[in-house]
C-alpha positions in Angstrom: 132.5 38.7 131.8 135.9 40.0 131.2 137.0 43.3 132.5 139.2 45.3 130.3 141.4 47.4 132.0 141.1 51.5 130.6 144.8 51.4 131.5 145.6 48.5 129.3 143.6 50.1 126.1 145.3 53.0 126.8 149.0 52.2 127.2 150.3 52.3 123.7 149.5 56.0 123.6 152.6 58.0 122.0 153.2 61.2 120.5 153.9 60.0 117.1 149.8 58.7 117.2 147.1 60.5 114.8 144.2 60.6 117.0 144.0 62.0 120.7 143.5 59.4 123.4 140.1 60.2 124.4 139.1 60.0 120.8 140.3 57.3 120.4 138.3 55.6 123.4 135.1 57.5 121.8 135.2 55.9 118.5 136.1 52.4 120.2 133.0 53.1 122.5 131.0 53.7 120.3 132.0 50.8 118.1 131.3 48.4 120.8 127.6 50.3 121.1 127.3 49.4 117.4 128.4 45.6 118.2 126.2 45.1 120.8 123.3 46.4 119.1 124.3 43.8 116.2 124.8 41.1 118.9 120.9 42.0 119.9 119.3 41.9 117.1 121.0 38.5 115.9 120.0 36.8 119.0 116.1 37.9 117.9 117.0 36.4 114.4 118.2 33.5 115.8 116.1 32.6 118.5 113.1 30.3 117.3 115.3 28.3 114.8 119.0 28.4 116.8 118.0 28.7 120.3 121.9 28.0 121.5 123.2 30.4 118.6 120.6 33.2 119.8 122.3 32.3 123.6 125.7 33.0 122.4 124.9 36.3 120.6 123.2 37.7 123.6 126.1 36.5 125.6 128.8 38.4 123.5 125.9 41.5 122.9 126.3 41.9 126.4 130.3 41.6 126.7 129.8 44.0 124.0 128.0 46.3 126.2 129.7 45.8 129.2 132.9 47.2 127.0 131.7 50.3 126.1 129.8 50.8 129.6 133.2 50.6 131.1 135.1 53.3 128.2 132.4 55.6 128.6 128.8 54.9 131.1 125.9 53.2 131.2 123.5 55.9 129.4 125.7 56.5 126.5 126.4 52.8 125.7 122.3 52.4 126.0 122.0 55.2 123.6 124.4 54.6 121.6 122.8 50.9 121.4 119.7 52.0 120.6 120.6 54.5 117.8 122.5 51.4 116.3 119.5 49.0 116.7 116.9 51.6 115.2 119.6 52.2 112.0 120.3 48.4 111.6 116.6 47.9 111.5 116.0 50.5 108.5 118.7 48.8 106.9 117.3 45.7 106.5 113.8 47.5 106.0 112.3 46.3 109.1 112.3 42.8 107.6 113.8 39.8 109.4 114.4 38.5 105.8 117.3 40.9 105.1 119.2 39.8 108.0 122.0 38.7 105.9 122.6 42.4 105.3 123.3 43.0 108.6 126.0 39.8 108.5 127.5 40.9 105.7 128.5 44.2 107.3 128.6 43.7 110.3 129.8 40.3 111.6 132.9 40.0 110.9 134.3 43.6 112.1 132.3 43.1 115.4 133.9 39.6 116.3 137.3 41.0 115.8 136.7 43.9 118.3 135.0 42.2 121.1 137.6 39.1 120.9 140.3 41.4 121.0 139.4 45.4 121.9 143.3 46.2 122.9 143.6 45.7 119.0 141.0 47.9 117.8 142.1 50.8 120.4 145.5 50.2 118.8 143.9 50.7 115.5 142.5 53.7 116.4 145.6 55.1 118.1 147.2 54.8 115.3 144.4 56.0 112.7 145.4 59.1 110.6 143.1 60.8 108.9 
């Protein structure tokens, strides 16, 4: 895996920027929780019908993991994970069926921010509320 460097996310910080630094790394954090519990549950979907699919969404789950693990530690990310996994689940009521729910919101905004994080904690530097 890749290993983002704090110090890289971090180095576009300025005065002029809405949100605080360490906010900033929170809410990036706890996006890449969200991703990686995305990541997890669309390897399960994927598994019996798109065994190499379900491979490459557990691989980028875990780069997902391994991101926030790195912004924050090991127990939040897992927590943070978990609460994502148990909401994404009521969303789609439980039912394997409604995956495309889960797609629809989710897919798109997670591949952007594990392809390129430096972005999103750019974004969220920036933010203004």
């Amino acid at each position: 895996m890749m290993k983002i460097g704090l110090a890289l996310l971090i180095l576009p910080i300025g005065s002029a920027m809405a949100y605080e630094p360490d906010r900033a790394v929170t809410n990036l954090a706890h996006e890449l929780a969200e991703c990686a519990g995305f990541y997890t549950l669309s390897a399960m979907a994927f598994e019996a019908q798109a065994p190499e699919l379900s491979e490459k969404s557990r691989d980028i789950g875990a780069t997902a993991f391994y991101y926030s693990k790195e912004l924050t530690n090991e127990m939040v990310t897992r927590a943070r994970t978990e609460m994502a996994v148990k909401s994404m689940m009521k969303e789609i009521d439980y039912d394997a069926a409604n995956y495309s729910i889960l797609l629809n919101k989710y897919a798109d905004r997670c591949s952007e921010i594990v392809a390129d994080p430096t972005a999103r904690m750019n974004y969220w530097l920036q933010r203004k509320d």
